[in-house]
C-alpha positions in Angstrom: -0.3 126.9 150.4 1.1 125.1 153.7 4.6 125.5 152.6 4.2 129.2 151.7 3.0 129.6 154.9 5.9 127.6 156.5 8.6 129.8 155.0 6.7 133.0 156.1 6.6 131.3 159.3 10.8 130.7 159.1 11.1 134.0 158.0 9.4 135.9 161.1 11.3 133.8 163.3 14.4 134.0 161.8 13.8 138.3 162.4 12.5 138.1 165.8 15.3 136.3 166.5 18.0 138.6 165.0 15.8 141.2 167.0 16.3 139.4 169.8 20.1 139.0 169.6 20.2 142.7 168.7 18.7 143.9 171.9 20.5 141.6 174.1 24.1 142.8 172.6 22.6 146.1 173.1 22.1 145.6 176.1 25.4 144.2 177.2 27.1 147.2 175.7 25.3 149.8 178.1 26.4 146.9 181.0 29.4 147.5 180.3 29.7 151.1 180.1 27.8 151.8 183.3 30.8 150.1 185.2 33.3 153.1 184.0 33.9 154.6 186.9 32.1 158.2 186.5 35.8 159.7 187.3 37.2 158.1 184.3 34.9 159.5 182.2 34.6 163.0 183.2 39.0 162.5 183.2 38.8 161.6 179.5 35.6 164.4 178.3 37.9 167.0 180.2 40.6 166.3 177.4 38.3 166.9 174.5 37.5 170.5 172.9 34.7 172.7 174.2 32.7 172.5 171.0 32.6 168.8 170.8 31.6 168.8 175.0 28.4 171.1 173.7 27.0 167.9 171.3 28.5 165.2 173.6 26.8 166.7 177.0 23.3 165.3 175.3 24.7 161.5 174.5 22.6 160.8 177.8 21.8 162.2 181.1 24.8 161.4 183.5 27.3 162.9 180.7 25.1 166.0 180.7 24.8 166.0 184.4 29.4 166.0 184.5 29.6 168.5 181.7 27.4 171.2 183.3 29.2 170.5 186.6 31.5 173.5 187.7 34.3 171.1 189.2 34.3 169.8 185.7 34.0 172.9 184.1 37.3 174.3 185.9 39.0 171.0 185.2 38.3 171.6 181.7 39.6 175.1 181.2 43.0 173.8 183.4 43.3 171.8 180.5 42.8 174.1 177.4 45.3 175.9 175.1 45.4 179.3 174.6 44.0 180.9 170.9 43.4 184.4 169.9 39.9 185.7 169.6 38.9 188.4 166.9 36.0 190.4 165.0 36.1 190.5 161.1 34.2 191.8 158.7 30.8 190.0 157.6 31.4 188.2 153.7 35.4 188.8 153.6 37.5 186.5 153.1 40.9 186.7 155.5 43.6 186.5 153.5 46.4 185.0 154.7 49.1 183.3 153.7 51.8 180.5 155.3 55.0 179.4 154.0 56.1 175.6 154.7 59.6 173.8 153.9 58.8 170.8 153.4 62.4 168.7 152.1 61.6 167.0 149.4 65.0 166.0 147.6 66.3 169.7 147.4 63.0 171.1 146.2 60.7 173.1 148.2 57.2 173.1 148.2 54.8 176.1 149.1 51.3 174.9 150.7 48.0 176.5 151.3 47.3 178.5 153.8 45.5 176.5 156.5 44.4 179.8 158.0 42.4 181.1 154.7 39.0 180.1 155.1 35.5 181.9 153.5 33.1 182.8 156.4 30.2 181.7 156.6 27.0 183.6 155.2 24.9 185.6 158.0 22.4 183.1 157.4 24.1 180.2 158.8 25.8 182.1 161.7 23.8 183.0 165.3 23.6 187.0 165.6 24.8 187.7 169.4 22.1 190.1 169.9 18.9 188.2 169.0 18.0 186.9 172.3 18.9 190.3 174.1 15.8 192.0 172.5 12.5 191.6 174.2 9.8 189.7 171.1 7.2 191.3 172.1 8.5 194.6 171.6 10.2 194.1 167.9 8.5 195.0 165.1 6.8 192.5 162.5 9.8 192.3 160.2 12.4 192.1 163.4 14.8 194.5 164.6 16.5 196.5 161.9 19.6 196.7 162.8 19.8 192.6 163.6 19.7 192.3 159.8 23.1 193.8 159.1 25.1 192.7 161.3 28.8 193.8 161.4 31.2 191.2 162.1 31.9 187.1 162.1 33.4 186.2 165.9 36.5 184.1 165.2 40.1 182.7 166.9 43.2 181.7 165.7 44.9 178.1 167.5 48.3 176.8 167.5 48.8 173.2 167.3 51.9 171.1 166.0 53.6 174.1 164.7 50.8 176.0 162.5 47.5 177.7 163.2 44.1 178.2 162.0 41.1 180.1 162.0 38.2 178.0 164.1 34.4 179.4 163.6 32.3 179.8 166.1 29.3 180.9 163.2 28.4 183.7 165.6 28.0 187.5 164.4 27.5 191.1 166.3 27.2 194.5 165.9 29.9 195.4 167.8 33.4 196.3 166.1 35.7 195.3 168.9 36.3 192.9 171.8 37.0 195.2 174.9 38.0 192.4 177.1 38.4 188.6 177.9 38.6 186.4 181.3 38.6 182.5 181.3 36.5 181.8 177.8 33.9 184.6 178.2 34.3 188.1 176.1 33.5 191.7 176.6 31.6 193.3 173.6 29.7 196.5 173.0 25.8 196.3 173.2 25.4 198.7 169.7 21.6 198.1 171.0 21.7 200.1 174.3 24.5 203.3 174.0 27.2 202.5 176.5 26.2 199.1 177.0 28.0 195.7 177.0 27.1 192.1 176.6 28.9 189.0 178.2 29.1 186.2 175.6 31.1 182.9 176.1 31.4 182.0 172.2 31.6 178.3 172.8 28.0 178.1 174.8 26.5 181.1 172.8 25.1 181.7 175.9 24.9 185.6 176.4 23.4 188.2 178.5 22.9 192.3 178.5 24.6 194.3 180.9 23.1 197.3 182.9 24.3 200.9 181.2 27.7 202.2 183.2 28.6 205.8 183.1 29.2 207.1 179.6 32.5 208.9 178.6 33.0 212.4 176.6 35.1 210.6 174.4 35.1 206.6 173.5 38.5 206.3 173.8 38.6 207.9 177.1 38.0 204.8 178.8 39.1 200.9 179.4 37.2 198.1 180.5 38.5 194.7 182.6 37.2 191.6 183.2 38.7 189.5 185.8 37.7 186.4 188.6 38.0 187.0 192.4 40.3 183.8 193.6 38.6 184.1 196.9 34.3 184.4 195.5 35.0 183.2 192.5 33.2 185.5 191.2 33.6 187.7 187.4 33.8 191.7 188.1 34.1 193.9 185.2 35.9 197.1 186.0 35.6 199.9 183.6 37.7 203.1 183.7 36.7 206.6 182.3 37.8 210.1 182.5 35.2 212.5 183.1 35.2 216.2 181.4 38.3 217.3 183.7 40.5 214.8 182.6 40.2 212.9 186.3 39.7 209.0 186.4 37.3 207.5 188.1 36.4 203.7 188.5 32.7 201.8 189.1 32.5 197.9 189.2 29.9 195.3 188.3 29.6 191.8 189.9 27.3 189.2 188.2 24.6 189.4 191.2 24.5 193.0 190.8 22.5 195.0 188.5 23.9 198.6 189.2 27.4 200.0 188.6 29.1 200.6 191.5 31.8 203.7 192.5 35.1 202.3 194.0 37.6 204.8 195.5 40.4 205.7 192.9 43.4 207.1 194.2 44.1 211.2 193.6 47.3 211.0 192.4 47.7 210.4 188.5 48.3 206.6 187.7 46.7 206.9 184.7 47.5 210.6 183.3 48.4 210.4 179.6 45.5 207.3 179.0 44.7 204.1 180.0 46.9 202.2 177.3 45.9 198.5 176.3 43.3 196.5 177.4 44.4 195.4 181.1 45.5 191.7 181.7 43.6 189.6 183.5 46.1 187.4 186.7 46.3 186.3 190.0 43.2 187.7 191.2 44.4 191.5 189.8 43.8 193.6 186.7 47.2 195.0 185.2 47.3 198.2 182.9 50.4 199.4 181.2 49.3 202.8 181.5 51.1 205.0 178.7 51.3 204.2 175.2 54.5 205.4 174.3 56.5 204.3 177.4 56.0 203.7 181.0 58.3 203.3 184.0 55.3 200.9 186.0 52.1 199.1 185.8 48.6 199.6 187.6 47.0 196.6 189.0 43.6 196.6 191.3 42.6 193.5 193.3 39.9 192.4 192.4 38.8 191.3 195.7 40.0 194.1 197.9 39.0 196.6 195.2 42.5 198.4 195.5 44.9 200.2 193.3 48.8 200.4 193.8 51.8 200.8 191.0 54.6 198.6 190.9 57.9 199.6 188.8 58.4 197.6 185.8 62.7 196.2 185.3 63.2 198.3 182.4 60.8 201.3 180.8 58.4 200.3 178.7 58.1 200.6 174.8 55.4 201.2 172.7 55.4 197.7 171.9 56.1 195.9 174.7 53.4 194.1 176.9 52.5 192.5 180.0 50.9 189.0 179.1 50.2 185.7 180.6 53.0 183.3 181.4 52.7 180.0 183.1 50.2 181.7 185.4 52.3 184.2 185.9 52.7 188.1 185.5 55.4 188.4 182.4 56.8 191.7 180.9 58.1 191.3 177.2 60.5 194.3 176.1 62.9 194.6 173.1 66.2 196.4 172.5 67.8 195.6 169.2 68.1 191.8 168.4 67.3 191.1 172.2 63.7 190.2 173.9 64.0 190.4 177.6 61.2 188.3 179.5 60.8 189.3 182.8 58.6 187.4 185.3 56.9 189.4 188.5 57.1 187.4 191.8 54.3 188.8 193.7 52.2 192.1 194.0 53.4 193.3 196.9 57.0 194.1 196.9 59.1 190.8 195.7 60.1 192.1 192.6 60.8 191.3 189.2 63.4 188.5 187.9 64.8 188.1 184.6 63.5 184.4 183.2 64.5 184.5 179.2 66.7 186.1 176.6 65.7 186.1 173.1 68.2 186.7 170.1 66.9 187.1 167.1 69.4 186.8 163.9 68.5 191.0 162.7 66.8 194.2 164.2 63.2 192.7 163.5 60.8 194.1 166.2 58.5 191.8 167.6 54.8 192.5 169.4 54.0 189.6 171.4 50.4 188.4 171.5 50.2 186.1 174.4 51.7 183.0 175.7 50.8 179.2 175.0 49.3 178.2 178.5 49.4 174.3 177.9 52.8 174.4 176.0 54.4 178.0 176.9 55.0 179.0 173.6 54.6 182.8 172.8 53.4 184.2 169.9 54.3 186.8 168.3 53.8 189.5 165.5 56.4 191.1 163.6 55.5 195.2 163.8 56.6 195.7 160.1 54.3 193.6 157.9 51.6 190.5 159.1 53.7 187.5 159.7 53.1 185.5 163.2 55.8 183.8 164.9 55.7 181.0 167.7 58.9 181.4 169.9 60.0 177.6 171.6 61.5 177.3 174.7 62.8 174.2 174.9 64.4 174.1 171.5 64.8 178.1 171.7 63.8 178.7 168.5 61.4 181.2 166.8 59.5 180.1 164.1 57.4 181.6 161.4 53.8 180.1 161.6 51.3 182.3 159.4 50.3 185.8 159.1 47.5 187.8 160.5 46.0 191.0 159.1 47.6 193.8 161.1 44.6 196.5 161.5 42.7 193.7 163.6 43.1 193.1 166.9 44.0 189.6 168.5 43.3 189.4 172.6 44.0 186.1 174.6 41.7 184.1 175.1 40.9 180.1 176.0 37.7 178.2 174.6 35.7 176.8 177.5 32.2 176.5 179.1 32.5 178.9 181.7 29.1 180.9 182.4 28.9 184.5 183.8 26.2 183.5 185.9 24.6 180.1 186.2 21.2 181.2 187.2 20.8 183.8 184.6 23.0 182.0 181.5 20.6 179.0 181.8 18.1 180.5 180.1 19.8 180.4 176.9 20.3 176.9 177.4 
């Protein structure tokens, strides 16, 4: 009996013991990690991807407290690559299809897509306009409409020479993306006619906008989202005609909860449409006004809240675009086997200066999509058929990275965890 109760007696002190030793390393560990300087760590979180900051923020308090900070949310988005945001259909599949050379003796292989991928059921995914309905005002079984949503929100990145479709397992009503600024997105509120909702995919952090003037005609109008260098501040700008054909403008700042009229100027910038979806840069929203071909582009400040035209180089094309590059105002245009990229100085006056030459081997014409911001890539679509290319500047060579279905539409956009409004997008936290 003694020496059953002498082992027992080893036993528990052999575990408190190992218990003991446990804690102690423990706490050794979490010595040594509180004398990381706080700017080393916020330097090395600001290199990781915006999804994996949404889990990492709650590892403990002071990595919360830097990844909700706005200095370190601007750091972050300095650092993030461009993608290309997208709706698709609910329970398709994207079929896509890449073609790789790999050498292996002198055979050639053909690998899968990396871009296919199934979406995920509605069940799994977060429907963007649950939290915009009041629950005290839905019926027993929930909003109808909720239950049917219409489309998966997705992007496209580019990294070591191929892309991929990333999930952000969120679906909406809505059936296009009217804008993008800086990670957040423009979509239509299909709960509210004439509506919109701000979403930042990343965050899922959302919020309903008040109802702007509605249009005779959808098409007859063109929304822009844009950042004030000077506030700071996100203004969306929409555009419409009214039944006489003239345009008129009314802005809304994320303190505001009315529309409000800004002067538009009488003579006819925007007289055969408002073209594409304007491009968000130095402090300005840029239209190509005319689909077919235009001789200048509109910009508005955003901070003065004024309109001027500046002449483009050369006239524009139906398929040639103002996009992003390196910060910068860049005009893409095509004439045969030649793609002309032309970089704009300043707003006011200094002109236009020719940057790059592309020649391509045959008459292939090429729509670009928008520009690498981290490694100044473009990317481009071929107009005849799906295929995606990814020009290179420093080894000045265009390559064929995947294919994209041509009916939907890709807009720029950079994954981050910007917030339309802190007070008001904390209460989705």
């Amino acid at each position: 009996m003694m020496v059953t109760r002498s082992k027992s007696s080893g036993l528990l002190k052999i575990v408190e013991e190992r218990l003991l030793k446990r804690k102690i390393e423990e706490e050794e560990k979490r010595a040594q990690l509180s004398y990381i300087p706080k700017d080393c760590i916020s330097n090395i979180l600001a290199r990781l991807p915006a999804d994996s900051l949404q889990r990492l923020r709650f590892v403990c308090k002071p990595w919360y407290n830097i990844v909700k900070n706005p200095k370190f949310i601007d750091a972050h988005l300095q650092r993030s690559e461009s993608v290309l945001v997208f709706l698709t259909p609910v329970g398709k599949k994207n079929l896509h299809l890449i073609s790789r050379k790999v050498k292996m003796g002198e055979k050639e292989r053909l690998y899968p897509d990396p871009m296919t991928s199934t979406l995920q059921e509605t069940r799994n995914t977060v429907p963007v306009e649950s939290k915009l309905l009041d629950p005290n005002s839905l019926p027993i079984f929930g909003h109808p409409a909720l239950n049917s949503p219409t489309n998966c929100v997705q992007f496209i990145r580019f990294e070591n020479g191929e892309c991929d479709i990333g999930e952000y397992s969120l679906c909406c009503l809505s059936d296009n993306i009217k804008a993008t600024c800086n990670g957040l997105i423009l979509l239509d509120n299909k709960l509210k006619k004439g509506g919109v909702i701000v979403l930042n995919p990343v965050t899922k952090k959302r919020i309903a906008l008040p109802l702007g003037t509605l249009p005779l005609r959808r098409y007859e109008e063109s929304y822009g989202f844009a950042m004030s260098d000077v506030t700071g501040e996100f203004k969306i700008v929409h555009l419409f005609l009214d039944e006489l054909g003239n345009a008129h403008c009314e802005i809304l700042g994320p303190y505001k909860k009315t529309w409000r009229g800004v002067n538009f100027p009488s003579f006819g910038l925007f007289r055969n449409g408002f073209g594409l979806t304007p491009v968000s840069l130095i402090g300005a929203l840029h239209w190509i006004p005319h689909f077919e071909r235009s001789n200048y582009i509109v910009s508005m400040e955003v901070e003065k809240e004024k309109f001027h035209q500046t002449p483009l180089p050369l006239g524009g094309g139906f398929h040639d675009r103002i996009i992003e590059i390196g910060g910068s105002i860049g005009f893409v245009t095509q004439e045969e086997t030649c793609i002309d990229i032309w970089i704009l100085k300043g707003l006011f006056g200094e002109g236009w200066s020719k940057q790059h030459t592309i020649t391509l081997d045959t008459i292939t014409r090429m729509v670009p999509l928008c520009s690498l911001r981290i490694k100044g890539n473009i990317i481009f679509r071929r107009e005849k058929g799906s295929s995606i290319y990814s020009y290179d500047f420093e080894q000045q060579q265009m390559t064929k990275i995947g294919k994209v279905n041509p009916s939907v539409s890709y807009l720029p956009h950079v994954n981050s965890l910007v917030t339309w409004m802190q007070a008001t997008a904390d209460i989705f936290d």
